[in-house]
C-alpha positions as CSV (number, residue, x, y, z in Angstrom):
1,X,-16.0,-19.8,0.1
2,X,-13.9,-22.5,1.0
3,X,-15.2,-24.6,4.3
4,X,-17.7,-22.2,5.2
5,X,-17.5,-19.1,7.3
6,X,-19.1,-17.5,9.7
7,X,-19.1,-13.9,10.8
8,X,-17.2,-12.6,13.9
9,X,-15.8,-9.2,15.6
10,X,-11.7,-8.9,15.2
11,X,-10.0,-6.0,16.4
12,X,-7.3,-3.9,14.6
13,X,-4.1,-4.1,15.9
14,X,-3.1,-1.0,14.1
15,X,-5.3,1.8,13.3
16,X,-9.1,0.9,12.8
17,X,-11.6,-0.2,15.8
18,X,-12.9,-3.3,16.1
19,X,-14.8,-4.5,13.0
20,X,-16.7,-7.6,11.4
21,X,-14.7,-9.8,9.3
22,X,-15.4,-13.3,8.3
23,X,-14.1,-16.2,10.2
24,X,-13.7,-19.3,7.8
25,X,-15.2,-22.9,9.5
26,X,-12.5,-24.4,11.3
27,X,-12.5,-28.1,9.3
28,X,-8.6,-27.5,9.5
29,X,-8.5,-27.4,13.0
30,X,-6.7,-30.0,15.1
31,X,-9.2,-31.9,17.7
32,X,-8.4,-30.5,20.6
33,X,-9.6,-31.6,24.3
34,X,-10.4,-27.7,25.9
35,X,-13.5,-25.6,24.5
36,X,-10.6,-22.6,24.4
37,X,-9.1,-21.4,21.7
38,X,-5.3,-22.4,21.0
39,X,-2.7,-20.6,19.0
40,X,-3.5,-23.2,16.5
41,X,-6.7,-22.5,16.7
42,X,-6.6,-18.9,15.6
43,X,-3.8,-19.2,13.6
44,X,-5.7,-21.9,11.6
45,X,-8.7,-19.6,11.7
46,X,-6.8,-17.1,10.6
47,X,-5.0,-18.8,7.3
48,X,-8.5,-20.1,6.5
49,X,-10.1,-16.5,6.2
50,X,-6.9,-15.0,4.5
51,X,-7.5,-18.3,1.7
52,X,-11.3,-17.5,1.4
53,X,-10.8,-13.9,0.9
54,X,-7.8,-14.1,-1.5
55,X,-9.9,-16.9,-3.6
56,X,-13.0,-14.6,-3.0
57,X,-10.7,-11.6,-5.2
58,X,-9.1,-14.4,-8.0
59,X,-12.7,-15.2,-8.5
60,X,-11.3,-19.0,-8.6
61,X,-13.1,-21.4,-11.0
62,X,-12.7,-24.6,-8.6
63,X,-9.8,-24.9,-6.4
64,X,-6.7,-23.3,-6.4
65,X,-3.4,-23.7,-4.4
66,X,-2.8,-21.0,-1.9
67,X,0.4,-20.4,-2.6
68,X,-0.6,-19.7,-6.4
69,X,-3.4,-17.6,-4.6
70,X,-0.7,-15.3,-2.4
71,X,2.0,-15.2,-5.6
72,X,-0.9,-14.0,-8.2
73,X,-2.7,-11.5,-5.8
74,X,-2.0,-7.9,-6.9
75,X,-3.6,-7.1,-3.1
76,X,-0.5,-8.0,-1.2
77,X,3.3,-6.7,-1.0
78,X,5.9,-8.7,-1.8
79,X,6.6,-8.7,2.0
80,X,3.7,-10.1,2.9
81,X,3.4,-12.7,-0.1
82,X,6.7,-14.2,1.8
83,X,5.1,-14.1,5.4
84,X,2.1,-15.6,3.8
85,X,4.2,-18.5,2.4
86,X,6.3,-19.5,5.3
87,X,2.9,-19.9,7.0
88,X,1.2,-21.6,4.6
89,X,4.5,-24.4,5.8
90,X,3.6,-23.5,9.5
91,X,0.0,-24.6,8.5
92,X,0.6,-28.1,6.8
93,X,3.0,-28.9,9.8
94,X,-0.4,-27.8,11.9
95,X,-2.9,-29.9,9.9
96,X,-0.8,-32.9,8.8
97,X,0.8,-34.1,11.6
98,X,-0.7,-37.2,13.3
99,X,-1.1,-36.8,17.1
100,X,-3.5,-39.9,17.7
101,X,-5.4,-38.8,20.4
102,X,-2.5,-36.8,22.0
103,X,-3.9,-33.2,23.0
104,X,-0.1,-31.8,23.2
105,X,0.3,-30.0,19.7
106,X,3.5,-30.4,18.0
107,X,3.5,-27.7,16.3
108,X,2.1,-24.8,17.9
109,X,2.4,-21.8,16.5
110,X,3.8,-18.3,18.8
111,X,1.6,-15.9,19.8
112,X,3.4,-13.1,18.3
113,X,3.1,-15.6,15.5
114,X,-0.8,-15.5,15.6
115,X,-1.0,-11.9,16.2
116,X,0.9,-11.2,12.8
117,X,-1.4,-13.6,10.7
118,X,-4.7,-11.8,12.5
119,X,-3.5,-8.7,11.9
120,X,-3.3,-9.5,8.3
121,X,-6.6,-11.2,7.3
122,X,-7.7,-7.9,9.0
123,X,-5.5,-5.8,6.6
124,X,-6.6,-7.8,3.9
125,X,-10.7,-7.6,4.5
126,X,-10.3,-4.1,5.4
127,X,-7.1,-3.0,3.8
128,X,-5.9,1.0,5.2
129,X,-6.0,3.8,2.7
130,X,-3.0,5.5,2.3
131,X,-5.4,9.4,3.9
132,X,-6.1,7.8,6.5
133,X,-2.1,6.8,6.8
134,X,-0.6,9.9,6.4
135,X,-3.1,12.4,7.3
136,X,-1.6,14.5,4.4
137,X,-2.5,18.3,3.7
138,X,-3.8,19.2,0.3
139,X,-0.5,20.3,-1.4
140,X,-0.3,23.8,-3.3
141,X,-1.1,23.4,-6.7
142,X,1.0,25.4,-9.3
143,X,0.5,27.1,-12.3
144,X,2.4,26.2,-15.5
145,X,2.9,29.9,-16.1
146,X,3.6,30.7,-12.9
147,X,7.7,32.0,-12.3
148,X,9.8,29.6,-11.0
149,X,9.8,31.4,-8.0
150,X,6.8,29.6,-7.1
151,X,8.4,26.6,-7.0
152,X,11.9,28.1,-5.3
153,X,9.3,28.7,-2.4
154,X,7.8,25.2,-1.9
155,X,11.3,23.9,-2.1
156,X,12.9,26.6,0.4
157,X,12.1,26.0,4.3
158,X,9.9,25.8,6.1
159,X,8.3,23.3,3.1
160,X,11.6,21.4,2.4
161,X,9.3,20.3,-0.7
162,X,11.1,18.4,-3.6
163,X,8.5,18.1,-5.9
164,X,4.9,20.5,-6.4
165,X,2.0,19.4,-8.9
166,X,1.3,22.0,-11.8
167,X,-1.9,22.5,-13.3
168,X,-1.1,23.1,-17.1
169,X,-3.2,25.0,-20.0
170,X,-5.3,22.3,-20.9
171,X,-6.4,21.9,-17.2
172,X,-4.2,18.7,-17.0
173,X,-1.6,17.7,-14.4
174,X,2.0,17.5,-14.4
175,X,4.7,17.9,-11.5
176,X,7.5,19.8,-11.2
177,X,10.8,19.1,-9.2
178,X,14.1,19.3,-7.6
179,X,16.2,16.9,-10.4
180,X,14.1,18.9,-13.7
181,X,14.9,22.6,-12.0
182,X,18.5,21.6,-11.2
183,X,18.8,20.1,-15.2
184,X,17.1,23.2,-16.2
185,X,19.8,25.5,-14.8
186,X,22.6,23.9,-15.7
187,X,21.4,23.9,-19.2
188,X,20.5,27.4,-19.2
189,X,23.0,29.3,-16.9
190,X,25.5,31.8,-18.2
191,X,28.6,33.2,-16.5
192,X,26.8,36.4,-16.8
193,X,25.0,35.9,-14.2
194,X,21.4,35.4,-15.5
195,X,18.1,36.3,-13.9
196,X,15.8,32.9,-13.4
197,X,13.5,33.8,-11.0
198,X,11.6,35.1,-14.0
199,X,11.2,31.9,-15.9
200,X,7.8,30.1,-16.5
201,X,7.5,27.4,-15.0
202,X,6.7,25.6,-18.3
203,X,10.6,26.1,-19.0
204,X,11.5,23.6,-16.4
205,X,8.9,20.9,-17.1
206,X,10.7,20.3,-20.5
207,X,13.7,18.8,-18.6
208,X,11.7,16.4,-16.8
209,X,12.8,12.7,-17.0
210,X,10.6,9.7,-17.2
211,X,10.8,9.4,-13.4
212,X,9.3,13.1,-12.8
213,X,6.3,11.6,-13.0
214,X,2.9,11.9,-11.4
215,X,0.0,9.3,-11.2
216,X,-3.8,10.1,-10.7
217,X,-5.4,8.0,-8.0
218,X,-8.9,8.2,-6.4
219,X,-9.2,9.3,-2.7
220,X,-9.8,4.9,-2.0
221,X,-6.4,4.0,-3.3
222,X,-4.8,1.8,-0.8
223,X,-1.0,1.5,0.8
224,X,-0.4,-1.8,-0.8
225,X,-1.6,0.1,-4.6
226,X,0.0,3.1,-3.5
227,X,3.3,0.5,-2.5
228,X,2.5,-1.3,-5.6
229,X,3.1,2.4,-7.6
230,X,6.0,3.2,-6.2
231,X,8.1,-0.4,-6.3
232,X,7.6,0.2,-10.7
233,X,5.5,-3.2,-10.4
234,X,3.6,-2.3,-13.0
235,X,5.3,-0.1,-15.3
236,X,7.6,2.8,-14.3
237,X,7.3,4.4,-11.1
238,X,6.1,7.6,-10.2
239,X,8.0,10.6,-8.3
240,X,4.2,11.4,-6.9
241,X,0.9,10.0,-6.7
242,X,-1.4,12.4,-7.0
243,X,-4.8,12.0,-5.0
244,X,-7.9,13.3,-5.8
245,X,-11.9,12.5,-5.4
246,X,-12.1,10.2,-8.2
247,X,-8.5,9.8,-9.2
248,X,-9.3,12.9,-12.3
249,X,-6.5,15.2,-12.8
250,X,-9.3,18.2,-13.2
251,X,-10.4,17.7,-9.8
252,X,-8.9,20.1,-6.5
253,X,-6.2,17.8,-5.3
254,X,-6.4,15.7,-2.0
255,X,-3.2,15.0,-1.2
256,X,0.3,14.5,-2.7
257,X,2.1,11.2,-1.9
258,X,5.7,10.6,-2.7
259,X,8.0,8.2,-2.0
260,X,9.6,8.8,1.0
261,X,6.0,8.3,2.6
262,X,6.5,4.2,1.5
263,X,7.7,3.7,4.8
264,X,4.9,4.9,6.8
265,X,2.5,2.9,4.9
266,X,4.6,-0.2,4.6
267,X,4.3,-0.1,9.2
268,X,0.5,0.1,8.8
269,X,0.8,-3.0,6.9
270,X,2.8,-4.8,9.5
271,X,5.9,-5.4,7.0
């Protein structure tokens, strides 16, 4: 840990209670004339816990800059990575200005300012889960041989549903949606009028695209991995994550997460 740190209670400005996190030793702090805390005070503290804990994950042999720690952590959005940055400038204008025994800060920092960087060390050492988010009901699981009409049912009001999981044969999981069933039918429609309803299921999953795809996650996976997911940060992005108890596509499903849910999880993360 960098400086030393000490453990205090800091309350969620979101969704969670009040909680212990760990409050870095305040080395960086300006010398300051009043036993109360300033906005540089807790801004400083703040930046120091958010350095100690991102260094803490990086497992960093010896020291390493904190903007090399924000850019490299796969624990932050790239909306908070820029926050993160323009504070780390706030901070050197904190810590490296001379004052020579004047109390009167130059540089001190908002308290909207303060609030936002508090609020994110607590995201950070107790970062939300995207269930307790979005509060999500366990979606309906289809079958592959199911009919289509299934599907035609999740899609049709009042579940406005564009995309359902489907367990397959092998007991594996796939997903089913809106852009495969609309390929599927223009592929396979005749004038004549034919009768779809009656199609597998299985029919329509072999128009699916790249991007008609679902990702296992365990029940613990976070909204910056679930944010992570969807942005194609690491490979190509899903249509769906897929939660379950241990992220197995065999277990009962949990929940079923799709993009237009990035929003939601994006507030709880103050970005």
């Amino acid at each position: 840990m960098r400086g030393g740190a000490a453990a205090t209670q800091r309350c969620d400005r979101t969704v969670r209670s009040c909680h212990a996190v760990t409050a870095p030793a305040r080395g960086d702090r300006p010398n300051v004339v009043s036993d109360e805390l300033t906005n540089a005070d807790r801004f400083l503290d703040a930046f120091n816990g958010i350095e100690n804990e991102l260094a803490r994950r990086a497992k960093a042999d010896g020291y390493t800059p904190f903007t090399l720690l924000v850019r490299q952590s796969r624990d932050l959005t790239p909306m908070q990575r820029e926050m993160l940055l323009k504070w780390a400038e706030l901070r050197n204008v904190i810590v490296h200005t001379p004052r020579r025994g004047n109390p009167t800060l130059i540089a001190d920092p908002r308290i909207d300012v303060v609030a936002s960087i508090e609020t994110q060390l607590d995201l950070l050492v107790r970062p939300p889960r995207v269930l307790d988010i979005l509060r999500p009901k366990p979606p309906r699981t289809l079958s592959s041989e199911q009919s289509v009409r299934e599907f035609i049912k999740e899609v049709a009001l009042p579940n406005d549903f564009s995309q359902s999981p489907v367990r397959m044969p092998d007991g594996s999981l796939s997903l089913i949606t809106t852009n495969a069933f609309t390929r599927w039918i223009a592929s396979g429609y005749d004038d004549a009028g034919a009768i779809i309803e009656d199609a597998p299921i299985a029919d329509v999953l072999d128009y699916r695209e790249p991007g008609d795809a679902v990702k296992l996650a365990p029940r613990t996976l976070t909204a910056v991995q679930a944010s992570s997911m969807f942005s194609g940060e690491h490979g190509v992005a899903p249509t769906a994550i897929a939660l379950s108890h241990s992220g197995k596509g065999s277990e009962t499903l949990l929940a079923l997460v799709v993009k237009s849910d990035v929003p939601a999880l994006l507030r709880a993360l103050g970005v």
